[in-house]
Z-matrix of the N, CA and C atoms (Angstrom, degrees):
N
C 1 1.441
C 2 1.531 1 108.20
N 3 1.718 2 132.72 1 121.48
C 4 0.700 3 143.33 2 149.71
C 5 1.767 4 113.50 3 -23.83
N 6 1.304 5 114.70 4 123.73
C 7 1.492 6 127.11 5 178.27
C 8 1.980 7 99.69 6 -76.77
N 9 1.099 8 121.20 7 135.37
C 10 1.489 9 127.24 8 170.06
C 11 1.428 10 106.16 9 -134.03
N 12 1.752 11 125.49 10 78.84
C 13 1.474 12 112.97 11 165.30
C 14 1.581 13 116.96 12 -48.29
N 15 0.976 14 113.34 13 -48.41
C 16 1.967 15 108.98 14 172.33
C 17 1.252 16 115.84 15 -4.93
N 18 1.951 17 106.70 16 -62.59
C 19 1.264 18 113.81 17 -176.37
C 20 1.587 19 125.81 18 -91.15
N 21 1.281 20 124.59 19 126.02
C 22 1.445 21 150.36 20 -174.30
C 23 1.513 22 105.75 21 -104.21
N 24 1.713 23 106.11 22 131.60
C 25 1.281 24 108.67 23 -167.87
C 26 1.825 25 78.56 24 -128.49
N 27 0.909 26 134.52 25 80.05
C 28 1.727 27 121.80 26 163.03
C 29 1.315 28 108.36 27 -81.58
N 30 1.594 29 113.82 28 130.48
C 31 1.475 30 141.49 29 -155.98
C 32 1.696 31 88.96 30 -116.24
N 33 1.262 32 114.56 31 104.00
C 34 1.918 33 128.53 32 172.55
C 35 1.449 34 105.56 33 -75.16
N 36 0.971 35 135.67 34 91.97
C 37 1.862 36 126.55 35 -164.43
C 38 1.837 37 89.74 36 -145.31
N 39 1.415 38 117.09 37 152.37
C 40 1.352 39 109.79 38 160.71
C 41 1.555 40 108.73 39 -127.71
N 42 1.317 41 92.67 40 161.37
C 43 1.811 42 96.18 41 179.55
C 44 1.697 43 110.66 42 -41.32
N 45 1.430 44 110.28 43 -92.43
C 46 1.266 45 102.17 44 -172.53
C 47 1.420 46 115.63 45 -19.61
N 48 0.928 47 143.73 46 -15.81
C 49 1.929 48 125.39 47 -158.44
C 50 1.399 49 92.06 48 -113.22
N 51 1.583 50 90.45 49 125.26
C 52 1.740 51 102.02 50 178.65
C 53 1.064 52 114.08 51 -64.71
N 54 1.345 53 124.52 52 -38.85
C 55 2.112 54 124.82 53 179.77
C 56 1.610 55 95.20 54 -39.90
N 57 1.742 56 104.26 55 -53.93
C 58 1.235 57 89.84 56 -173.64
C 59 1.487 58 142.25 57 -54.13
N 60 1.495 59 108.89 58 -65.30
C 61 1.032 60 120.09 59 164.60
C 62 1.776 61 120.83 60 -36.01
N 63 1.264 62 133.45 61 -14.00
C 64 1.265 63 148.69 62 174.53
C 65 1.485 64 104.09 63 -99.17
N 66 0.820 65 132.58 64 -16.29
C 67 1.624 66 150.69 65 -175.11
C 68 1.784 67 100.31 66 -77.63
N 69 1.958 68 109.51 67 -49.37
C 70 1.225 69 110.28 68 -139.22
C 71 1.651 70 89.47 69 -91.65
N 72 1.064 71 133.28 70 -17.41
C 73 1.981 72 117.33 71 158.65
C 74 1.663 73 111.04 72 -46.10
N 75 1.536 74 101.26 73 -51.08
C 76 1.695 75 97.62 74 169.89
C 77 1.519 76 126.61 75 -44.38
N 78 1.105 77 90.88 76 -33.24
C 79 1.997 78 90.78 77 -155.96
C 80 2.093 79 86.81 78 -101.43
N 81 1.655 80 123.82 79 -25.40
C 82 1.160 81 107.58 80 177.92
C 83 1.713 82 96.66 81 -60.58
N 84 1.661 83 105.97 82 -67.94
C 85 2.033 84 91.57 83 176.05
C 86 1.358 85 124.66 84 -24.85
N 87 1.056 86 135.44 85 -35.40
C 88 1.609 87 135.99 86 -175.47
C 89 0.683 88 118.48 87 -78.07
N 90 2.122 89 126.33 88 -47.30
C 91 1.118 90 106.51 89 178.33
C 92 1.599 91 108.64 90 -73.88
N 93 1.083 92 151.88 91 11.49
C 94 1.515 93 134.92 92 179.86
C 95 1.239 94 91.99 93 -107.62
N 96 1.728 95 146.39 94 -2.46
C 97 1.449 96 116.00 95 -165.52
C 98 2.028 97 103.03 96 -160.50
N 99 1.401 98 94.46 97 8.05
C 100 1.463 99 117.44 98 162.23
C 101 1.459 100 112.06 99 -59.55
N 102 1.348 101 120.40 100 153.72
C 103 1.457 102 130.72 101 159.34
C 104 1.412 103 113.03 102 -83.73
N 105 1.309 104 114.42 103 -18.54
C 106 1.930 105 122.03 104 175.26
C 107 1.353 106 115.22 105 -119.49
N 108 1.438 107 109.92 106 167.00
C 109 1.686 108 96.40 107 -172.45
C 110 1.616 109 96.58 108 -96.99
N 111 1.849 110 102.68 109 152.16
C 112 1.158 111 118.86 110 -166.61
C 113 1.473 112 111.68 111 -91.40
N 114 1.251 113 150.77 112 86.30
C 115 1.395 114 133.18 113 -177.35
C 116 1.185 115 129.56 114 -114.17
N 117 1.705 116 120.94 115 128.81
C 118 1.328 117 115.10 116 -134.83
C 119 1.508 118 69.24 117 -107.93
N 120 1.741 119 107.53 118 157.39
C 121 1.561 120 128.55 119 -179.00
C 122 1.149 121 109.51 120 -141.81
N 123 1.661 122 107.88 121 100.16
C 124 1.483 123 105.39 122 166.50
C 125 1.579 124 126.12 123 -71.97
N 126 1.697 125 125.44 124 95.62
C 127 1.170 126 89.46 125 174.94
C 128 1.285 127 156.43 126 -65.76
N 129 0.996 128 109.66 127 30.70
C 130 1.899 129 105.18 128 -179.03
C 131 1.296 130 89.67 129 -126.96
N 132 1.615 131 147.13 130 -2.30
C 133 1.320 132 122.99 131 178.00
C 134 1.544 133 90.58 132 -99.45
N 135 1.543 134 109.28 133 -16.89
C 136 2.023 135 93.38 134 -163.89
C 137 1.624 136 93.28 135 -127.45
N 138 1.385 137 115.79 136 38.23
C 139 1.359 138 118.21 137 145.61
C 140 1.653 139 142.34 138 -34.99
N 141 1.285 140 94.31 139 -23.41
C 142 1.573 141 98.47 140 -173.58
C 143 1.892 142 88.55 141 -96.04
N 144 1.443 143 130.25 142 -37.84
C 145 1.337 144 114.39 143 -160.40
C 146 2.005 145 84.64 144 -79.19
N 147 0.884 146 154.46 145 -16.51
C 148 0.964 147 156.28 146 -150.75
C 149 2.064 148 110.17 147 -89.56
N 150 1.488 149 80.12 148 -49.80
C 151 1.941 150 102.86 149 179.36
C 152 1.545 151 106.81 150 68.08
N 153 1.674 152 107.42 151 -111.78
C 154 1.217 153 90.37 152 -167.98
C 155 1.333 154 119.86 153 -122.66
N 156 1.236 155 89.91 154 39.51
C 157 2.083 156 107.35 155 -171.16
C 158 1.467 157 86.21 156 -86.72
N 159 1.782 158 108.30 157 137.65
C 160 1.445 159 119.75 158 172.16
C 161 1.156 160 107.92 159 -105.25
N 162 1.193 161 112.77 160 137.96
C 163 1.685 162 116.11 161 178.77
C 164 1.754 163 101.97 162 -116.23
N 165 1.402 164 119.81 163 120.48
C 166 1.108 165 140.41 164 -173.95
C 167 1.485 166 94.76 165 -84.15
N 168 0.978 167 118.87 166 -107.97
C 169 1.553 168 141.46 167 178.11
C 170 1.064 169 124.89 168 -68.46
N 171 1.419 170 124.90 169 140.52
C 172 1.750 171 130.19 170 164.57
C 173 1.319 172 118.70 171 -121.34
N 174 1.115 173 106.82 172 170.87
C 175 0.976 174 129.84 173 -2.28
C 176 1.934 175 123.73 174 -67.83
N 177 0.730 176 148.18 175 164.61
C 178 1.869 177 147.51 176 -166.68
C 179 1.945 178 107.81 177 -144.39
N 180 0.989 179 98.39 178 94.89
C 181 1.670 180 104.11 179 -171.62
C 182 1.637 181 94.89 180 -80.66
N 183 1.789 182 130.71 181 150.60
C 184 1.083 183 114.98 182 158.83
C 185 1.556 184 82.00 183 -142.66
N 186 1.110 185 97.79 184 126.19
C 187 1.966 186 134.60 185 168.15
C 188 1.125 187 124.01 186 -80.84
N 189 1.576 188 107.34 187 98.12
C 190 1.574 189 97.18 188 158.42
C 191 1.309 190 147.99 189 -135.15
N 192 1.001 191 147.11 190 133.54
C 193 1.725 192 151.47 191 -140.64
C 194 1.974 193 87.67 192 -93.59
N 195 1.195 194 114.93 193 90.88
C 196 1.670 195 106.34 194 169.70
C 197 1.460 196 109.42 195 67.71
N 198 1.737 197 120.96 196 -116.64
C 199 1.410 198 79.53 197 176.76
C 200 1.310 199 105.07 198 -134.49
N 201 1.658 200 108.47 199 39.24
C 202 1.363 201 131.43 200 149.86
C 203 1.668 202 136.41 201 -63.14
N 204 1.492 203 107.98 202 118.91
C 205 1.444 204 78.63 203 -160.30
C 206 1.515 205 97.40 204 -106.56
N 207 1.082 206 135.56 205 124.57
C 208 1.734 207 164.44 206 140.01
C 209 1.273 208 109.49 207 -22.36
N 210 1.226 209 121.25 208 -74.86
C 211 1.412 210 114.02 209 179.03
C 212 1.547 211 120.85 210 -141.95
N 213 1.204 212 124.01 211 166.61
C 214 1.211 213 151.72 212 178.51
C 215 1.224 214 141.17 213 -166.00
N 216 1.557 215 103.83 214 102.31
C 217 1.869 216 103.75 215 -162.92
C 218 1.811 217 96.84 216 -177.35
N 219 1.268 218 101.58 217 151.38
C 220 1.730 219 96.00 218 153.58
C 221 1.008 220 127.60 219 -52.75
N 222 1.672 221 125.47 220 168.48
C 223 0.662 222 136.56 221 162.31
C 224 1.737 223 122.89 222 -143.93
N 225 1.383 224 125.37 223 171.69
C 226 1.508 225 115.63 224 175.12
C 227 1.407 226 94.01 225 -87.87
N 228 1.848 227 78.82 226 158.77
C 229 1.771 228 85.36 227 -166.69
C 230 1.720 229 95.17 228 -92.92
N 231 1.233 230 127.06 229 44.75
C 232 1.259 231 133.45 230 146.87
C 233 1.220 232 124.32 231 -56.95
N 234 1.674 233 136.23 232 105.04
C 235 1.643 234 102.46 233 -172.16
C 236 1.607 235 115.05 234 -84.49
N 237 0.925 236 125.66 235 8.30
C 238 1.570 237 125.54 236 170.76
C 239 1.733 238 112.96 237 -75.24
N 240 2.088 239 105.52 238 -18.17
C 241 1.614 240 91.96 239 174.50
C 242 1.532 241 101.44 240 -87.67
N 243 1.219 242 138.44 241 -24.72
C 244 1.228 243 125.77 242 172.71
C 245 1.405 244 134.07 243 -87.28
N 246 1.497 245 92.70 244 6.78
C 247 1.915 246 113.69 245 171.90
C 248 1.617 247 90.07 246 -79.18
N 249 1.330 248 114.71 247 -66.34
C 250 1.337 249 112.26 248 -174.16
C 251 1.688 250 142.32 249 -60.71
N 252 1.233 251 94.51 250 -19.95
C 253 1.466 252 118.28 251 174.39
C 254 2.091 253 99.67 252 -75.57
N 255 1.401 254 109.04 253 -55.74
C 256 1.174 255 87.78 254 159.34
C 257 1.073 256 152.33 255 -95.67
N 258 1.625 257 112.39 256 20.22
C 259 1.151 258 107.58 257 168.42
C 260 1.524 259 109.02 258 -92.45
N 261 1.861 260 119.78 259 -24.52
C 262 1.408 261 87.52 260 174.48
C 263 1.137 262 125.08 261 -80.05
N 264 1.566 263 138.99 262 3.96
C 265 1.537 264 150.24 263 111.30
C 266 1.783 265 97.46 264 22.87
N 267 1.188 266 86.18 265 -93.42
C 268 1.534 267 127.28 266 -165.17
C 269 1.941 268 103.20 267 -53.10
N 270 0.789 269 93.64 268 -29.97
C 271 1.580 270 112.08 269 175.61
C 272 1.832 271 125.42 270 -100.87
N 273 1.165 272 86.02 271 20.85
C 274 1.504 273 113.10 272 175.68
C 275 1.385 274 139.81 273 77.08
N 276 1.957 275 101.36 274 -20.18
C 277 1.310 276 119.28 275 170.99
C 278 1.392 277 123.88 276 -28.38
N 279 1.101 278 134.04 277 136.50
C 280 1.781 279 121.18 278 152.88
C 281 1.711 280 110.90 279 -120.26
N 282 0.583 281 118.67 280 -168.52
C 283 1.323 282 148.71 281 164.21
C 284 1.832 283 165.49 282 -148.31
N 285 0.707 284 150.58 283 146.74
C 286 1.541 285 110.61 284 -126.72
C 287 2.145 286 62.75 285 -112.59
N 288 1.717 287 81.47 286 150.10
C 289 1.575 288 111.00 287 169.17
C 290 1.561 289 111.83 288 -93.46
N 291 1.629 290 117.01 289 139.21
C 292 1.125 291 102.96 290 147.83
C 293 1.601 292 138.92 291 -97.07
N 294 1.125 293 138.47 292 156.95
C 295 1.390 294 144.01 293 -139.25
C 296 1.470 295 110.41 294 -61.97
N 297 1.159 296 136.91 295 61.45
C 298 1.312 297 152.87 296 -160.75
C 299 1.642 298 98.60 297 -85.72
N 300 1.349 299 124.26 298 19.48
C 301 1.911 300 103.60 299 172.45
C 302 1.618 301 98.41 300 94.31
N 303 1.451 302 79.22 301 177.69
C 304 1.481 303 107.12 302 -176.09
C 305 1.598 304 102.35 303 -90.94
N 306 1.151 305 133.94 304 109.25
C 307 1.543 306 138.29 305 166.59
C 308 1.273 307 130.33 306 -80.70
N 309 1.509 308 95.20 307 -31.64
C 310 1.521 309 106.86 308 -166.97
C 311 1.499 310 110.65 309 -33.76
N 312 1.145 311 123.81 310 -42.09
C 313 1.950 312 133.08 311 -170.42
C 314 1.783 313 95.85 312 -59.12
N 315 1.469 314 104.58 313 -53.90
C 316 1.558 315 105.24 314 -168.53
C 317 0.944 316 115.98 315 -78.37
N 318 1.402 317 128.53 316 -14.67
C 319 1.141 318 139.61 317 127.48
C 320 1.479 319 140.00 318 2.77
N 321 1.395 320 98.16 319 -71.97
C 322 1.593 321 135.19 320 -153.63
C 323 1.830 322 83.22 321 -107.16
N 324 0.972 323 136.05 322 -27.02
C 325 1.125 324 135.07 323 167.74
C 326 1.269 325 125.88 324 -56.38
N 327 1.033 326 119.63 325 -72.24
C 328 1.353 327 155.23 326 175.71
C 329 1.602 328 100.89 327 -43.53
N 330 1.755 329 114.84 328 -37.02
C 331 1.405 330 115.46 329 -156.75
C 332 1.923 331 98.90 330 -70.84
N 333 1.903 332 100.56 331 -32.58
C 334 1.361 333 96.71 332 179.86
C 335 1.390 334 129.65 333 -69.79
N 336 1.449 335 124.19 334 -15.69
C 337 1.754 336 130.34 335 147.23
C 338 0.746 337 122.34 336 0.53
């Protein structure tokens, strides 16, 4: 698989939550053999790069193409739905966002991970 730094897959999960922690063998495989980089985000240790985006549920993938962000939403902690979500990413698809704020900061946050 072609390597694409461009694309950013940050995984919102926190320790305590078992989905998560069962989640994070998935996302260690990815980052060593992914086409995008994998970055796992604890929220309560990286709260401040985060601000004031609430994360309900996990696992919560937020995607971004540079410093575009693609997506933002749960997901099942299946890793074949978030294999596929980014690969049609990767395959040029988009999708239209709804008006979720200004990100750019959490963004730019996230990029230092």
């Amino acid at each position: 698989m072609t390597s694409n730094p461009d694309w950013r897959v940050h995984v919102l999960c926190a320790q305590w939550c078992g989905v998560c922690r069962d989640y994070s063998a998935f996302v260690e495989q990815q980052q060593r053999q992914s086409a995008a980089q994998w970055v796992w985000v604890d929220i309560e240790a990286h709260s401040d790069a985060l601000g004031d985006l609430d994360i309900e549920n996990f696992p919560t993938l937020l995607i971004t193409q540079g410093d575009e962000l693609r997506f933002l939403g749960t997901v099942t902690p299946q890793p074949e739905v978030a294999e596929r979500l980014l690969q049609s990413f990767l395959d040029g698809n988009r999708y239209p966002l709804s008006d979720m704020g200004d990100l750019a900061a959490v963004i730019t946050a996230l990029k230092s991970l």
